[in-house]
MARLOTI-956226 format. One record per residue (C-alpha): z, x, y. Coordinates in Angstrom, 1 decimal. Example, Ala and Ser with C-alpha at 12.3 -4.5 7.8 and 13.67 -1.06 7.14 Angstrom:
2
+--------+--------+--------+
!      w !      u !      v !
+--------+--------+--------+
!    7.8 !   12.3 !   -4.5 !
!    7.1 !   13.7 !   -1.1 !
+--------+--------+--------+
END
This chain:
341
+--------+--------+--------+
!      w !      u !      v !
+--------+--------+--------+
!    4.4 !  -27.3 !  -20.0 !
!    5.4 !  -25.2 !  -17.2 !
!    5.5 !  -21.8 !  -19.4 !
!    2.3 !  -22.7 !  -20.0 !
!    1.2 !  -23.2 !  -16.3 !
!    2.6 !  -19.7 !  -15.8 !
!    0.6 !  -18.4 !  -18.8 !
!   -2.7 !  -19.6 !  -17.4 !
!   -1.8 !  -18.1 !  -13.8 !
!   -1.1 !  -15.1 !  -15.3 !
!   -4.5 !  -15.2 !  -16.9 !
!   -6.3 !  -15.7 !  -13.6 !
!   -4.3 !  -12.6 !  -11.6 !
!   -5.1 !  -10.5 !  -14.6 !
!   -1.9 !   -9.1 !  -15.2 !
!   -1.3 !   -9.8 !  -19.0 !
!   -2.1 !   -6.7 !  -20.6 !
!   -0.9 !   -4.7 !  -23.9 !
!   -0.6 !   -0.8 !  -23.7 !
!   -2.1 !    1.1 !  -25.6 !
!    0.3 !    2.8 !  -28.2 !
!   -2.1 !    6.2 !  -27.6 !
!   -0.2 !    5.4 !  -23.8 !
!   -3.8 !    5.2 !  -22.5 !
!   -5.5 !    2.5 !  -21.2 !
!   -8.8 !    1.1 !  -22.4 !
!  -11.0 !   -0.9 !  -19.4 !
!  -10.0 !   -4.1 !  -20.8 !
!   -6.1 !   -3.4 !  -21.2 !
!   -6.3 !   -2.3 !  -16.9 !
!   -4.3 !   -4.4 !  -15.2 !
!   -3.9 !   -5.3 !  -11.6 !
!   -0.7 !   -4.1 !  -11.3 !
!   -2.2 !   -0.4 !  -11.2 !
!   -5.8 !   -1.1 !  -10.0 !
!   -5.5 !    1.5 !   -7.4 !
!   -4.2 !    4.4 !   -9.8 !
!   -7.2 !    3.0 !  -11.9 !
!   -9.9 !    3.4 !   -9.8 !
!  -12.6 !    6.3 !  -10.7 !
!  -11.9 !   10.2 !   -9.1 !
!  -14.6 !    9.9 !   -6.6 !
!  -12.9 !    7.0 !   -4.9 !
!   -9.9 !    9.0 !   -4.4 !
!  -10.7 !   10.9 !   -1.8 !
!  -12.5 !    8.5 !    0.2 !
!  -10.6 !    7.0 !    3.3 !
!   -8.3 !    3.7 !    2.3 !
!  -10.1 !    1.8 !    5.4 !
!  -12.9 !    2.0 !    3.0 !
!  -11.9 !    0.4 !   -0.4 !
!  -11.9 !   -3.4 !   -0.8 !
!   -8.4 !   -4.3 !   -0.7 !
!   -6.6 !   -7.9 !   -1.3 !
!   -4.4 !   -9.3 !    1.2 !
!   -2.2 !  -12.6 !    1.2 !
!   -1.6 !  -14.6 !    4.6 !
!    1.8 !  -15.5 !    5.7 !
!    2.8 !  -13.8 !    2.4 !
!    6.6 !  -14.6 !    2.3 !
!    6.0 !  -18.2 !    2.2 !
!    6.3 !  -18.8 !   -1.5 !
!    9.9 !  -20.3 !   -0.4 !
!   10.9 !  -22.1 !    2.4 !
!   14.1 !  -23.5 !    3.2 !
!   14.2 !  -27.1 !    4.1 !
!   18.3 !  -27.2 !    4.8 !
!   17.6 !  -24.5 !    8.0 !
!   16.9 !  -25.1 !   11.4 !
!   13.5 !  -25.2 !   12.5 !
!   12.0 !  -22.0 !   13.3 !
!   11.3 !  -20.6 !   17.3 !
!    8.0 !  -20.8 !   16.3 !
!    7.7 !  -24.3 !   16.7 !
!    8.0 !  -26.5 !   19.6 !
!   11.0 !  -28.0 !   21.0 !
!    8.6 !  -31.7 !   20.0 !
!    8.8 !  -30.4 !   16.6 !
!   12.5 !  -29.2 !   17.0 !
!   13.8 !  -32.8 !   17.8 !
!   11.5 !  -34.4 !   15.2 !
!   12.9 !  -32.5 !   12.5 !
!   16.6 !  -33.5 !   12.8 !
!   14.8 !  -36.2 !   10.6 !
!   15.3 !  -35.5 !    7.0 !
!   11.2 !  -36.3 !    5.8 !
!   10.1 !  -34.1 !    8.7 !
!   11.3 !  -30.8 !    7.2 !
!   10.1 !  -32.3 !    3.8 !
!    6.3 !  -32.7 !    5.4 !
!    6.8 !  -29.3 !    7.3 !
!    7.3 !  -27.6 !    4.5 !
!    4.2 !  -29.0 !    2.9 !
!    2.0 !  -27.2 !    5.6 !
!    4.4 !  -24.1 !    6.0 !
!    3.8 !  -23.0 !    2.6 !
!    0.4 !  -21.0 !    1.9 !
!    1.3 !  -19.2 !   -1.6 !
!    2.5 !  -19.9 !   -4.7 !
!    3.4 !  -16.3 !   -6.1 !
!    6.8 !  -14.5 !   -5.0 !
!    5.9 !  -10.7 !   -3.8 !
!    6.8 !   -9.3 !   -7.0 !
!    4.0 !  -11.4 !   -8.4 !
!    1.7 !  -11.5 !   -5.8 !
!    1.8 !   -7.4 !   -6.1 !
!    1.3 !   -7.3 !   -9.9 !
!   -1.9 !   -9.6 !   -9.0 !
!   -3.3 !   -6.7 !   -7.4 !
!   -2.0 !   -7.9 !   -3.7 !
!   -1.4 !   -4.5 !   -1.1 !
!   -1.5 !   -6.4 !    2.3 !
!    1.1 !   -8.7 !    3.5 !
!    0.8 !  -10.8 !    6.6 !
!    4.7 !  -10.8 !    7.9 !
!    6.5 !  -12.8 !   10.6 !
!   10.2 !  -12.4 !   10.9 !
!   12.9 !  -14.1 !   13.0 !
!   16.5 !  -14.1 !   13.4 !
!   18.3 !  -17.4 !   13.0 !
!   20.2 !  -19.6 !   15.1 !
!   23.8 !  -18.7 !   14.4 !
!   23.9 !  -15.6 !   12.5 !
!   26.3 !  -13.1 !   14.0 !
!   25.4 !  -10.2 !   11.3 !
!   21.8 !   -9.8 !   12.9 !
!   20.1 !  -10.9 !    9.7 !
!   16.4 !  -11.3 !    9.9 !
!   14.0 !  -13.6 !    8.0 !
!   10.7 !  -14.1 !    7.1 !
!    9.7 !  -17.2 !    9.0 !
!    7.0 !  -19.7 !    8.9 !
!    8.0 !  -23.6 !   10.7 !
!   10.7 !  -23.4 !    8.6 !
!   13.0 !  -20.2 !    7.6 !
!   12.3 !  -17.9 !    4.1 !
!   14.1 !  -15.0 !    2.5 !
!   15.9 !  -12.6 !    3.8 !
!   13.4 !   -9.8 !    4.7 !
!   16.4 !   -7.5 !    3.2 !
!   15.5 !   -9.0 !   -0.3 !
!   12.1 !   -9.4 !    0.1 !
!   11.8 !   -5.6 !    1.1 !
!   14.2 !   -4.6 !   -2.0 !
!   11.6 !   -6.9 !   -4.5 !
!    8.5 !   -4.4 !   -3.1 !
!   10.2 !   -1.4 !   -3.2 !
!   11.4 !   -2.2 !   -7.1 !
!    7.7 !   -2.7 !   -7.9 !
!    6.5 !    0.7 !   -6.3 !
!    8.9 !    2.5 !   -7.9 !
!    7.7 !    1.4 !  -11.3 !
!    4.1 !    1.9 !   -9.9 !
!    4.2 !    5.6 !   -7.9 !
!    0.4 !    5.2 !   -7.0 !
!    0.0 !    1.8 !   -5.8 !
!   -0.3 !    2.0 !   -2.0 !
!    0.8 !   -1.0 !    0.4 !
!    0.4 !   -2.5 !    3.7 !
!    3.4 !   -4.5 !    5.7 !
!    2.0 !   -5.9 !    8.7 !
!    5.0 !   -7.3 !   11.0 !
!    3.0 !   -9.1 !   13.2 !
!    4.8 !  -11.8 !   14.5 !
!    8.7 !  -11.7 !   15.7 !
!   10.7 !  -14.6 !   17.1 !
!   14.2 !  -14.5 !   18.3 !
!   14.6 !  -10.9 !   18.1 !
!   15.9 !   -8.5 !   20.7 !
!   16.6 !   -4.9 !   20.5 !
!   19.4 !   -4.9 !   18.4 !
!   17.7 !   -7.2 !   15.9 !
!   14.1 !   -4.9 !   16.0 !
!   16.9 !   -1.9 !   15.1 !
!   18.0 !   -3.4 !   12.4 !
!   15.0 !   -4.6 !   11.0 !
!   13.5 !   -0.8 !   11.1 !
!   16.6 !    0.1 !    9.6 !
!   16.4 !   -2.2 !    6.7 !
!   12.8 !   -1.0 !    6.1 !
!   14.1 !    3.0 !    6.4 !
!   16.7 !    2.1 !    3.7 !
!   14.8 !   -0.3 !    1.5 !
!   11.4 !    2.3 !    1.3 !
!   13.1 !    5.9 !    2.5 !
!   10.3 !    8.8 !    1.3 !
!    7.8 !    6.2 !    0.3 !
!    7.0 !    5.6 !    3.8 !
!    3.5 !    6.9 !    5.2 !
!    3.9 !    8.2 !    9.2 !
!    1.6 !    7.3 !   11.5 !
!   -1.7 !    9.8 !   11.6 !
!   -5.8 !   10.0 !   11.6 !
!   -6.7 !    6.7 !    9.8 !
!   -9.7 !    8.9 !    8.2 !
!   -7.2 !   11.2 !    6.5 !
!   -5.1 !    8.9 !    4.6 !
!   -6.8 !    8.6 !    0.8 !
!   -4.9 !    7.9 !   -2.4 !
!   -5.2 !   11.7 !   -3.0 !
!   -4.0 !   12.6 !    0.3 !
!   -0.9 !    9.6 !   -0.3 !
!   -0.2 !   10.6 !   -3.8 !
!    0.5 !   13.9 !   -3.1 !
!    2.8 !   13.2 !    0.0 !
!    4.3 !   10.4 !   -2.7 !
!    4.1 !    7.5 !    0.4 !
!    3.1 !    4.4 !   -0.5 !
!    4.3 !    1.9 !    2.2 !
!    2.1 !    1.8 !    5.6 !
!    4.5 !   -0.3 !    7.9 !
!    2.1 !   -2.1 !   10.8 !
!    4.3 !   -3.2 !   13.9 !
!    3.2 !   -5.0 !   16.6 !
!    5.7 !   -4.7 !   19.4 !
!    5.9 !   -1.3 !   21.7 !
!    8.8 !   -0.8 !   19.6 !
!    7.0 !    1.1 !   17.3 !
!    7.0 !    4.2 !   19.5 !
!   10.4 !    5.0 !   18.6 !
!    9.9 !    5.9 !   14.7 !
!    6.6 !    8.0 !   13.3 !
!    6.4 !    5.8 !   10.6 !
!    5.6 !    2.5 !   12.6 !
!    2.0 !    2.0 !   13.1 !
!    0.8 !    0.5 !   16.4 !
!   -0.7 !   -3.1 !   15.8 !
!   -3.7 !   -2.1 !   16.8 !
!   -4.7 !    0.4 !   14.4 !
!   -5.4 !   -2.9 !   11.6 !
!   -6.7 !   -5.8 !   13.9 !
!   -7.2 !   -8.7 !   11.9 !
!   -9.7 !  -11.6 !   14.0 !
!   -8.4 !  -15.3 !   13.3 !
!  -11.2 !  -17.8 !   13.0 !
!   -8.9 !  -20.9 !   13.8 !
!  -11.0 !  -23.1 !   12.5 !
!  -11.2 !  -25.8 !    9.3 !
!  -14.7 !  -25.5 !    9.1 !
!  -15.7 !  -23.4 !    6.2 !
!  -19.4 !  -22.5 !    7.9 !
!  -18.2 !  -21.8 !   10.6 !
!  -15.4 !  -19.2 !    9.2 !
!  -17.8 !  -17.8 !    7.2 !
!  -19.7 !  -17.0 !   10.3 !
!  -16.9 !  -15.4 !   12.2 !
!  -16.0 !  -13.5 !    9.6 !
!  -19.9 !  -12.6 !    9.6 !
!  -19.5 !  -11.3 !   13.2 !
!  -16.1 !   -9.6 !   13.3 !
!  -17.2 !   -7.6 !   10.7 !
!  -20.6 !   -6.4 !   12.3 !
!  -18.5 !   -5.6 !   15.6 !
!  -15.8 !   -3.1 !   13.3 !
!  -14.9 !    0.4 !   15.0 !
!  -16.4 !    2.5 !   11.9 !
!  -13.2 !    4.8 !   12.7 !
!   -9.8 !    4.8 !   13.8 !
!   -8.6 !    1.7 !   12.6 !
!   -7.9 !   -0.4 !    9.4 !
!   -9.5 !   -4.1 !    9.2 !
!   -8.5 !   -7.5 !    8.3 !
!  -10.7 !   -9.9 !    7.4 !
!   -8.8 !  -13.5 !    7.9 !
!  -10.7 !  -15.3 !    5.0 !
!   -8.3 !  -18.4 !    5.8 !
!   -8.7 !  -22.0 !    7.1 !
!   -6.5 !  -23.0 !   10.1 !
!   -5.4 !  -27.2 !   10.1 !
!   -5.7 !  -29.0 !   13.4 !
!   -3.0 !  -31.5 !   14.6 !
!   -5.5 !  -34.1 !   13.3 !
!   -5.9 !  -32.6 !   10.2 !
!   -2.0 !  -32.1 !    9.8 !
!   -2.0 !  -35.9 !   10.6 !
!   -4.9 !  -37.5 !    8.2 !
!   -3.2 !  -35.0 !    5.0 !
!    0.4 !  -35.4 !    5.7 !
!    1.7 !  -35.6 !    2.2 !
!   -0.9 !  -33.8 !    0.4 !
!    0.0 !  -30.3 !    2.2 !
!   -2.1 !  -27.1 !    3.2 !
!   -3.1 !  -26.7 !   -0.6 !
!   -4.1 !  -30.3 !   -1.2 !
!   -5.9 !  -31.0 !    2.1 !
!   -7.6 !  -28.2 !    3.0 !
!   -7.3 !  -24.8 !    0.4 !
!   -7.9 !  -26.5 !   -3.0 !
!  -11.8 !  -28.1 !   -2.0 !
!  -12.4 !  -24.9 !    0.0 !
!  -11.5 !  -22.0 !   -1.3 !
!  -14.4 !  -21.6 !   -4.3 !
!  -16.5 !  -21.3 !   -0.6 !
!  -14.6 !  -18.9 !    0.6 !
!  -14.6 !  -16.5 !   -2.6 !
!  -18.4 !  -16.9 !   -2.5 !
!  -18.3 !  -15.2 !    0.2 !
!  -16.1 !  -12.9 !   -0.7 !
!  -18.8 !  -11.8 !   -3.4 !
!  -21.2 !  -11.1 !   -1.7 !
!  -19.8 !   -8.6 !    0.7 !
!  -19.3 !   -4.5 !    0.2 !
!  -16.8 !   -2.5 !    1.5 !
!  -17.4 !    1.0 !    3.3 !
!  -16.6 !    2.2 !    6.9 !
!  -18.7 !   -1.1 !    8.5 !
!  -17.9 !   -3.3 !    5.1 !
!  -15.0 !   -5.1 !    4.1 !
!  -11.7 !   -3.1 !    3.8 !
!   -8.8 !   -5.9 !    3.7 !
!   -9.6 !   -9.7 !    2.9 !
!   -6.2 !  -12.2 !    3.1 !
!   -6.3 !  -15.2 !    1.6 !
!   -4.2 !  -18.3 !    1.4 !
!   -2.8 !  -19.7 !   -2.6 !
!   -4.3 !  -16.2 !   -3.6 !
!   -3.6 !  -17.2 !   -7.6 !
!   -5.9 !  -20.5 !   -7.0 !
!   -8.9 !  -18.5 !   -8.0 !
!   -9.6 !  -14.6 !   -9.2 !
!   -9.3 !  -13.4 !   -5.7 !
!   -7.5 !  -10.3 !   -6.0 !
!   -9.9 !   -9.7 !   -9.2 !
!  -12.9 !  -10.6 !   -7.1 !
!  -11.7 !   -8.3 !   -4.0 !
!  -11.1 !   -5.5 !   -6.4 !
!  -14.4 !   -5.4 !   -8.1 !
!  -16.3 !   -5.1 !   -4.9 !
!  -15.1 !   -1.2 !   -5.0 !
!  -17.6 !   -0.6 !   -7.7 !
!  -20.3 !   -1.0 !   -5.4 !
!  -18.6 !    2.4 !   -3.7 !
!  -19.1 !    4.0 !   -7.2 !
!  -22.4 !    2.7 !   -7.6 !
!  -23.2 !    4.6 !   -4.0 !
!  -21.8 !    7.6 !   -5.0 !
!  -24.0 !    7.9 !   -8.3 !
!  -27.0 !    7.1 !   -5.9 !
!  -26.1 !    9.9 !   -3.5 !
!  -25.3 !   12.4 !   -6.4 !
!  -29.0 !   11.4 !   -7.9 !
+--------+--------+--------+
END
């Protein structure tokens, strides 16, 4: 039964593919995995801001680890509650938002991630982890499973957003932009003209990790991006009109240059709401009836320098979203025919 769960999840992310024994690859055997070294020529040149690109939110939370301490993200309320065993057991319930590991959340056709990193209470070797109400993996580990993926795919391009940090003093933000300089080394993209970056122009340079970092530490490397060159709006809300609407807005407010864009295409519970579903979870209570709303939306928009560029999602393998984010790119081709006529 559970191989063939993972069969049919395969089957939505698009990923199970045969090559071609000619070693090229008909439209039908394309998989997500390389959808970016797939795309048509005349998309290659065009700026990244521009192209339609799936993104997962709090990406690292496939895991969570119920036998940790609570997180510094949460309350000191939350703190003493949780010295409860069933606490931690309902936490991680709501602390979860995906299903797929990186590895399999990248070979779905994901290229943003939505980090948040702490140290833990008690470490003395300055380990830091991806964090979420309770504490993930090692963002060591998580770093080494993304790097072994773009190795095996040179022309797949990626966003790491570290937007959140907890705990974390200089010493720790060293040795977190030390990990990333040892886990990604030449694949790493320095900060420049957001215009200028294309897959052509990335290719050639052989980067394919932009690293996002949203502390004034970034100053001290060129390849740390400032935060607020990929501003991503948060609805906070659990109303599915009115998300859609805000997303709606932020979008018709873009900068048309000098910046990426995130569109939050997520649902955010409220106390209450945490309350009335506390066994069912995130997924149960609030993704599951939602999300076919949500990737309705996503269908009807286009991507371009005041369209879509990154849309995150929560339980990205629920539905064809990375498919559906993808596809919107052909409405770029379609222009370009139009222009060439």
């Amino acid at each position: 039964m559970l191989a063939v769960r993972k069969a049919r999840r395969k089957l939505r992310m698009g990923t199970i593919c045969s090559p071609n024994p000619s070693g090229t690859k008909t439209s039908s055997e394309v998989c997500n995995a390389d959808w970016m070294a797939s795309l048509p020529p005349h998309l290659h040149n065009l700026p990244i801001s521009n192209l339609a690109i799936p993104g997962s939110h709090d990406s690292f939370s496939y895991w969570v680890d119920e036998k940790s301490p609570v997180g510094p993200d949460q309350t000191l309320a939350i703190k003493r509650l949780a010295r409860i065993s069933l606490v931690k057991k309902l936490m991680k319930k709501w602390s979860v938002t995906q299903n797929l590991t990186f590895r399999e959340q990248l070979e779905a056709g994901i290229r943003y991630f939505d980090l948040r990193v702490s140290s833990k209470p008690g470490d003395a070797d300055q380990e830091i982890y991806f964090i979420h109400g309770l504490f993930g993996i090692k963002v060591w580990d998580g770093l080494m499973e993304i790097d072994s993926f773009l190795t095996q795919h040179p022309q797949e391009i990626i966003f790491l957003d570290f937007n959140h940090f907890y705990a974390m003093d200089e010493s720790h933000h060293k040795c977190l932009v030390l990990r990333i300089q040892e886990a990604f080394g030449n694949k790493l993209c320095s900060a420049c003209s957001v215009e200028s970056l294309t897959l052509r122009t990335l290719w050639e340079k052989k980067c394919q990790v932009l690293i996002f970092y949203h502390c004034p530490f970034y100053k001290q490397y060129p390849f740390l991006w400032p935060g607020k060159k990929i501003p991503a709006p948060w609805a906070n809300t659990t109303s599915v009109h009115k998300l859609i609407l805000f997303l709606e807005t932020t979008l018709s407010e873009r900068v048309p240059r000098g910046s990426f864009h995130v569109s939050q295409a997520i649902l955010t519970p409220r106390v209450k709401t945490i309350a009335r579903g506390l066994v069912g979870g995130l997924k149960n209570t609030l993704v599951h009836r939602n999300l076919p709303a949500i990737l309705d939306w996503v269908k009807t928009q286009k991507p371009g320098a005041m369209g879509v560029n990154i849309i995150t999602s929560d339980f990205v393998d629920l539905v064809d979203f990375a498919a559906t984010v993808i596809k919107l790119n052909d409405l770029l081709q379609e222009d370009t025919a139009l222009a060439k006529c």
